[in-house]
C-alpha positions in Angstrom: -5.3 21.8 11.0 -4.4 18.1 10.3 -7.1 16.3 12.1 -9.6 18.9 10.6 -8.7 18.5 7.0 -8.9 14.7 7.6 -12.6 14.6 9.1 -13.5 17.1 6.2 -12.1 14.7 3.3 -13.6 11.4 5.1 -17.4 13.4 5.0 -16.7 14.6 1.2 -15.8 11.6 0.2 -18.5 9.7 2.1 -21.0 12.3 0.9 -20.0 11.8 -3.0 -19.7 8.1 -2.1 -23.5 8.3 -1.1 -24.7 10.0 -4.1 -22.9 8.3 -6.8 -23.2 10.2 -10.7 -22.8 8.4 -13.9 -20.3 9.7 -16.4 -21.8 13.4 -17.6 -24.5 13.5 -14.9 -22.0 14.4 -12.1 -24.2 17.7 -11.6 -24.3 17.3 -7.8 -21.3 15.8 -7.6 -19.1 18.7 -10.1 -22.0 21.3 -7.8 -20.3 20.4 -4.3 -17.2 20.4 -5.8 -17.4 23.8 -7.6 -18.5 25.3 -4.1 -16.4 23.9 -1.9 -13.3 25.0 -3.8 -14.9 28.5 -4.2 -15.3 28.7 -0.4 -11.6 28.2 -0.5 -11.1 31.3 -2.8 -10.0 29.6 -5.9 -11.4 31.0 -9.6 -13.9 28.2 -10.3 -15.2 27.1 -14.1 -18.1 24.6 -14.1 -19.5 23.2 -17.4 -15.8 22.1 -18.6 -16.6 19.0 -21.4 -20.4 19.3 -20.0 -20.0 18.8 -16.0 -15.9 18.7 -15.3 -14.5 21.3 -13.2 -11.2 23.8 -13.2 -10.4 25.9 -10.2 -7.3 28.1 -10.6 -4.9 29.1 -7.8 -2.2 31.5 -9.1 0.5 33.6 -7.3 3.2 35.9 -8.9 4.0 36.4 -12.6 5.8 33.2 -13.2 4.3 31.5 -16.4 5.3 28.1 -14.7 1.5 26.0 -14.7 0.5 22.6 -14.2 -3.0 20.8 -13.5 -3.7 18.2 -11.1 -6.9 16.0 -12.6 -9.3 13.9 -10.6 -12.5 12.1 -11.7 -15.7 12.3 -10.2 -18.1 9.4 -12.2 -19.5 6.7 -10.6 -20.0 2.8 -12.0 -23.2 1.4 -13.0 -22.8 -1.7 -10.6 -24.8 -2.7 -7.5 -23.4 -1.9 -4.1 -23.2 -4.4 -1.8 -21.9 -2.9 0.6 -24.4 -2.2 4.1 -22.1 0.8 5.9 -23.8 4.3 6.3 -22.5 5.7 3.8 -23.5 3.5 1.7 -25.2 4.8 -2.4 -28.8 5.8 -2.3 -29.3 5.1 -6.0 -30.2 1.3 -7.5 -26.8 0.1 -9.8 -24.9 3.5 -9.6 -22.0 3.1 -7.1 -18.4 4.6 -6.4 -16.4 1.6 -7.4 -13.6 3.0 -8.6 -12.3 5.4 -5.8 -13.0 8.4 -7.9 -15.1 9.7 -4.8 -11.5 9.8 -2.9 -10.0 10.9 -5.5 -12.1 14.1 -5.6 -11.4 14.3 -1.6 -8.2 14.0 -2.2 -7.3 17.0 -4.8 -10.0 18.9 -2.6 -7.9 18.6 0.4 -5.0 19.5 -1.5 -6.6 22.7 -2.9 -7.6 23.8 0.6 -3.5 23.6 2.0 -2.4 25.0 -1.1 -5.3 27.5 -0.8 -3.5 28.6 2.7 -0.1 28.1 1.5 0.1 30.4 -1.9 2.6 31.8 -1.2 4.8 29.1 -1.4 4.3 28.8 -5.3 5.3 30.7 -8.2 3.1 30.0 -10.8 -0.4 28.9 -11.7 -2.0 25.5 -10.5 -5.3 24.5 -12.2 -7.2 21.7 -10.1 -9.3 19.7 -12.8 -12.0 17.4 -11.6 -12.9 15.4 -14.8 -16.4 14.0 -15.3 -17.0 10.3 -17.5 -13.7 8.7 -16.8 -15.3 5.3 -17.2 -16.3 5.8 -20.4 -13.2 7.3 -21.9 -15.1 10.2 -23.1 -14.5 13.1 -20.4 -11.1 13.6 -21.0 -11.6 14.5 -24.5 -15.1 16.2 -24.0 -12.6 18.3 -21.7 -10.0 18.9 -24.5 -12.6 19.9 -26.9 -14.1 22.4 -24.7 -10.7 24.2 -24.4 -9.1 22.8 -21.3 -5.8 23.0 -22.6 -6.4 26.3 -24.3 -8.6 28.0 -21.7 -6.0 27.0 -18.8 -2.3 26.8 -20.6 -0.8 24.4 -18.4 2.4 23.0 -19.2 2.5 19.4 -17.2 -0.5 17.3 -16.0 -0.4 14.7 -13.4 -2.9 12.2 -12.1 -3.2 9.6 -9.2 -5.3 6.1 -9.0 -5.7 4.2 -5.9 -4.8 0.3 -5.8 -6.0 -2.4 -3.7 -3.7 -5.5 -2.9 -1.0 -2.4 -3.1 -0.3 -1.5 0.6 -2.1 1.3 2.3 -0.2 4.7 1.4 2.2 2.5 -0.9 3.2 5.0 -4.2 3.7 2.8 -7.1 4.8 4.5 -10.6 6.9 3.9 -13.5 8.3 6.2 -16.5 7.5 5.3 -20.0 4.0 2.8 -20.7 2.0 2.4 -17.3 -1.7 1.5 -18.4 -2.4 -0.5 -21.1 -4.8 0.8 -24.9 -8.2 -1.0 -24.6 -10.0 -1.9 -27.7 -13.2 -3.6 -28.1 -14.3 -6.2 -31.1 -17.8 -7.5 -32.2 -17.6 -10.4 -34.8 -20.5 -10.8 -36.7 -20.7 -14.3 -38.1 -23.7 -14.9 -41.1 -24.4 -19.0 -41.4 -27.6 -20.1 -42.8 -30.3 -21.1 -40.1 -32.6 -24.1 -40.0 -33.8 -26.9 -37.9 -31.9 -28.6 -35.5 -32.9 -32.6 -36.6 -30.9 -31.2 -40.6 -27.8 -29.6 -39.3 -26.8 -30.9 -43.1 -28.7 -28.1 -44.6 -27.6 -25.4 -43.0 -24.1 -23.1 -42.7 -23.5 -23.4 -38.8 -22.8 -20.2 -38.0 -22.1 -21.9 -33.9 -19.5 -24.4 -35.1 -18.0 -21.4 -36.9 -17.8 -19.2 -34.1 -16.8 -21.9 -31.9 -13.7 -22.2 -34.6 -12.8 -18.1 -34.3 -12.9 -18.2 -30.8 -10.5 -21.0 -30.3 -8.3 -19.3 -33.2 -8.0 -15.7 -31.4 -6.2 -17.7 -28.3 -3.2 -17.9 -30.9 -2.9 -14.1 -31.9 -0.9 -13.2 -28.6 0.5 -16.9 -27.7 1.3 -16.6 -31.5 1.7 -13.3 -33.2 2.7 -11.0 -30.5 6.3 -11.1 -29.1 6.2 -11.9 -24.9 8.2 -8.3 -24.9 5.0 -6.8 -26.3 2.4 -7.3 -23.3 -0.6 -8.3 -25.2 -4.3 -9.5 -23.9 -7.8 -10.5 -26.0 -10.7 -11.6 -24.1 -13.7 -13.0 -25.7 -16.4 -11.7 -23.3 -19.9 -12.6 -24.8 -21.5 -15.2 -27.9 -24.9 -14.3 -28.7 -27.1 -16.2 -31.6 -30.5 -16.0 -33.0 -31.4 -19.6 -32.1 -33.8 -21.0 -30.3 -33.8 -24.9 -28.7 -34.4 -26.9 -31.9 -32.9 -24.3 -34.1 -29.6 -24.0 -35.8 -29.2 -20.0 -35.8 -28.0 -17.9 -38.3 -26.2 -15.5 -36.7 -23.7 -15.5 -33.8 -22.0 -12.5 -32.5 -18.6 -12.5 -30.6 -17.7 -9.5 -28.7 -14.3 -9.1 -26.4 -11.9 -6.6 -25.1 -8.0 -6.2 -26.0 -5.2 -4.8 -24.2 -1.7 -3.4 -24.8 0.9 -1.3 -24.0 2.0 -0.4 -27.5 0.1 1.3 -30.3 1.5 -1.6 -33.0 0.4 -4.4 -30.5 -3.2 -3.2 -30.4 -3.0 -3.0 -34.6 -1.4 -6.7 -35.2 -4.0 -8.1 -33.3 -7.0 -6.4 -35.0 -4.9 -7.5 -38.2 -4.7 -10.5 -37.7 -8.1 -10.8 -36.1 -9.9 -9.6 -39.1 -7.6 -12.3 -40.9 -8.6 -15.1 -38.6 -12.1 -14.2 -39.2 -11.8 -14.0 -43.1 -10.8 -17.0 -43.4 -12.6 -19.5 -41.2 -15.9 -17.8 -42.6 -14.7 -18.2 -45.9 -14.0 -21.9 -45.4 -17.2 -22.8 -44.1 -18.9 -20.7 -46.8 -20.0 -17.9 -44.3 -19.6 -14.6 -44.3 -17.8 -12.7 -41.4 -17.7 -8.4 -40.2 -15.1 -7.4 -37.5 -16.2 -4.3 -36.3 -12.8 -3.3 -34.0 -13.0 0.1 -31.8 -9.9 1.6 -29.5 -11.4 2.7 -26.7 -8.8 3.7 -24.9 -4.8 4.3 -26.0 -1.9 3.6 -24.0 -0.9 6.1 -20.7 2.4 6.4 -21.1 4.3 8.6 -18.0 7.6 11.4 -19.5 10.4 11.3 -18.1 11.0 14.6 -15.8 7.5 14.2 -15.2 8.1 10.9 -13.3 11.2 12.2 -11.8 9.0 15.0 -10.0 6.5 12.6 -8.9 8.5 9.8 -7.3 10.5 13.1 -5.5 6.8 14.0 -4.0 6.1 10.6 -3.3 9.2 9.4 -1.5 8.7 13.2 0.8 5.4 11.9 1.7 5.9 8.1 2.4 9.4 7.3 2.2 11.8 6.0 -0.6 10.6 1.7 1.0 7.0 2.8 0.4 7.5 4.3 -3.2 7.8 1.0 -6.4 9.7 3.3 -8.9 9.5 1.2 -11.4 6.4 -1.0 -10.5 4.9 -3.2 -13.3 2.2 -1.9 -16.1 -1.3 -2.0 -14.8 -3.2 -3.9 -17.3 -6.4 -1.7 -16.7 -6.8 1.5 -18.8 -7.3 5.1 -18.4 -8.7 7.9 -19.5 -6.3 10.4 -18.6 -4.5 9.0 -20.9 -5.5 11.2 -23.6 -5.0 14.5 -21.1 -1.0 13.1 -21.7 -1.4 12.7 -25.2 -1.5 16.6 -25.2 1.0 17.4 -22.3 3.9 15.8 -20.5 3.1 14.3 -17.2 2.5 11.3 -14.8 -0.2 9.1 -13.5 0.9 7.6 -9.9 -0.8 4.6 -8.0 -1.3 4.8 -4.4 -2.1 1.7 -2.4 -5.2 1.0 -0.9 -4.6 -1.6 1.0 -4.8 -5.5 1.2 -7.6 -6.5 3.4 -11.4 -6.2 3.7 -13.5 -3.5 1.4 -10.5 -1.8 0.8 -8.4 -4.8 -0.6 -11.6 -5.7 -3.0 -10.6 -5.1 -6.8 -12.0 -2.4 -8.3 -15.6 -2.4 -9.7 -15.8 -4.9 -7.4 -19.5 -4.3 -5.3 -18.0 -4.9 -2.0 -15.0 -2.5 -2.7 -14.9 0.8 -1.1 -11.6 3.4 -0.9 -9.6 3.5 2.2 -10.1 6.1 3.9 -6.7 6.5 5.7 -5.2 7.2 2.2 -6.8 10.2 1.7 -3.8 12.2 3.9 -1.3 10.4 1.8 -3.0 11.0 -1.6 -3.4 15.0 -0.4 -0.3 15.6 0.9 1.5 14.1 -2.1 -0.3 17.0 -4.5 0.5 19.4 -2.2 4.2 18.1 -2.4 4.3 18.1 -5.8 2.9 21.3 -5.8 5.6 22.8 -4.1 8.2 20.7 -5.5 7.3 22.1 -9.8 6.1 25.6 -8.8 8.8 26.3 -6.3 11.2 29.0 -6.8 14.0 26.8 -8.0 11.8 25.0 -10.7 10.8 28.8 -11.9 14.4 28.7 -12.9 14.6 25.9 -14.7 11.6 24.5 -16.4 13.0 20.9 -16.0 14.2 18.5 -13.7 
């Protein structure tokens, strides 16, 4: 049955990796995945926050239930990749591994499927849609998720490139970092390029703010903190011989704590007052979390480092790897319920070892055992018999 569920993962994920969905138009995608797990016997919901998917697999009257989430969006990046499999669709690819991922908890759903009887509880398999835009999660919440299906702990998993091949790396407490975005409008006064003298340069201004940001974490936010601000793009109104009068900054910030993301937008907006206000400009911050932190509970973690050190060994499982500076959507799914998100290595060569969103990246395929077999291991190991009589670790 091994080799059988292997070849059926490699062609689901191979098939979702050719036809690629951007967030909330993963109608084939959430389709195929809504049939497949009803060919397995599950209790399948489709429409969950527009195009997510639950399937429920329950045994007994235990009132023990968890949820195992995977994504299904694609990225709006070119492939560049030239194997088979490769997307059909212009700048809509699977750069992320969320097509494994869905092969992954797929897999796991058909074992468990076979295997029910070796639960005692409920176990809701959710298959999220618009993970790269931070909005599916909480389309998903607001359509009930957590009320519809009462699960009690959620857990997700990421792969990693540059993390070995079937590697588990995990950590209790802050794993992936808030992201916030900023656009700085700065209002000069225009005019021709030969009579700089006459005008309010909104350019040297800018030039000024984004020099001054560098300080906020070298400055303002303790090395303990973990703290990042990018300035990403500078766009003006000018033209060759023409002094603009309007530049906009725009960037991205990261943290692991809620009062790191807020010192820096304070003391951008501070930064921005007054260099504007010295050069007799005006200046807007417009400053927008995105994201907030995932941050892993303790029992939680406990249960999935057991799973993971049952599948791969205690040498191949980092329990206390080092935050991931990207950000997450699931985040918000453990805002509402304890939990864990685990990495699982990729691998460190070729496609596989690309970063994400990278166009020549593509997800391992020999993971896709190690990713299955560790839901179906922590599965066993929260609705077993001897969890049903104790609901914690």
């Amino acid at each position: 049955m091994q080799e059988i569920l292997e070849k059926k993962m490699k062609e689901w994920r191979r098939d979702i990796h050719k036809h690629p969905e951007l967030g909330f138009n993963e109608r084939r995608t959430s389709g195929k995945i809504a049939s497949i797990l009803e060919e397995f016997g599950l209790e399948v919901f489709r429409g969950i926050g527009k195009t997510g998917v639950v399937a429920v697999l329950k045994n007994g009257k235990s009132k023990r239930s968890i949820g195992f989430r995977a994504d299904m969006d694609g990225l709006p990046i070119q492939e560049e990749n030239n194997f088979s499999y490769r997307s059909i669709y212009d700048k809509v690819f699977h750069g992320c591994g969320h097509d494994g991922h869905s092969a992954m908890l797929l897999g796991a759903a058909y074992c468990l499927s076979r295997q029910k009887n070796a639960l005692y509880g409920t176990l809701y398999f959710i298959f999220q849609p618009n993970e790269e835009n931070g909005k599916g999660a909480l389309a998903m919440i607001n359509d009930g998720l957590f009320k519809r299906f009462p699960m009690q702990e959620i857990y997700g998993l990421h792969n990693m490139p540059g993390l070995t091949a079937g590697k588990f790396a995990v950590r209790e407490g802050s794993i992936m970092t808030s992201e916030s975005i900023f656009l700085i409008t700065v209002q000069g006064r225009g005019g021709h390029a030969s009579m700089p003298s006459k005008t309010i340069d909104p350019i040297v201004i800018a030039a000024e703010i984004v020099l001054a940001l560098q300080t906020i974490v070298s400055r303002s936010v303790d090395p303990d903190e973990w703290g990042v601000l990018s300035v990403t793009e500078i766009v003006t109104d000018g033209a060759r011989n023409v002094i603009p009068s309007k530049v906009i900054i725009k960037g991205d910030c990261r943290a692991l704590e809620t009062n790191t993301q807020r010192k820096i937008e304070t003391r951008m907006r501070k930064i921005v007052r007054g260099i504007c206000s010295a050069h007799g400009a005006t200046g807007k911050v417009r400053y927008k979390d995105e994201f907030i932190v995932t941050i892993n509970t303790p029992n939680e973690t406990k249960a999935a480092i057991i799973a993971a050190q049952e599948v791969s060994g205690d040498l191949l499982v980092d329990i206390n790897c080092p935050p991931c500076g990207a950000s997450e959507d699931f985040a918000r799914m453990l805002e509402k319920r304890p939990g864990c998100y685990i990495l699982l290595g990729n691998g460190k060569s070729g496609h596989c070892g690309r970063s994400l969103h990278n166009p020549h990246y593509d997800l391992n395929d020999k993971i896709l055992t190690a990713g299955c077999n560790y839901w179906v291991a922590l599965a066993k190991e929260r609705l077993s018999a001897r969890q049903n009589g104790r609901a914690k670790l």
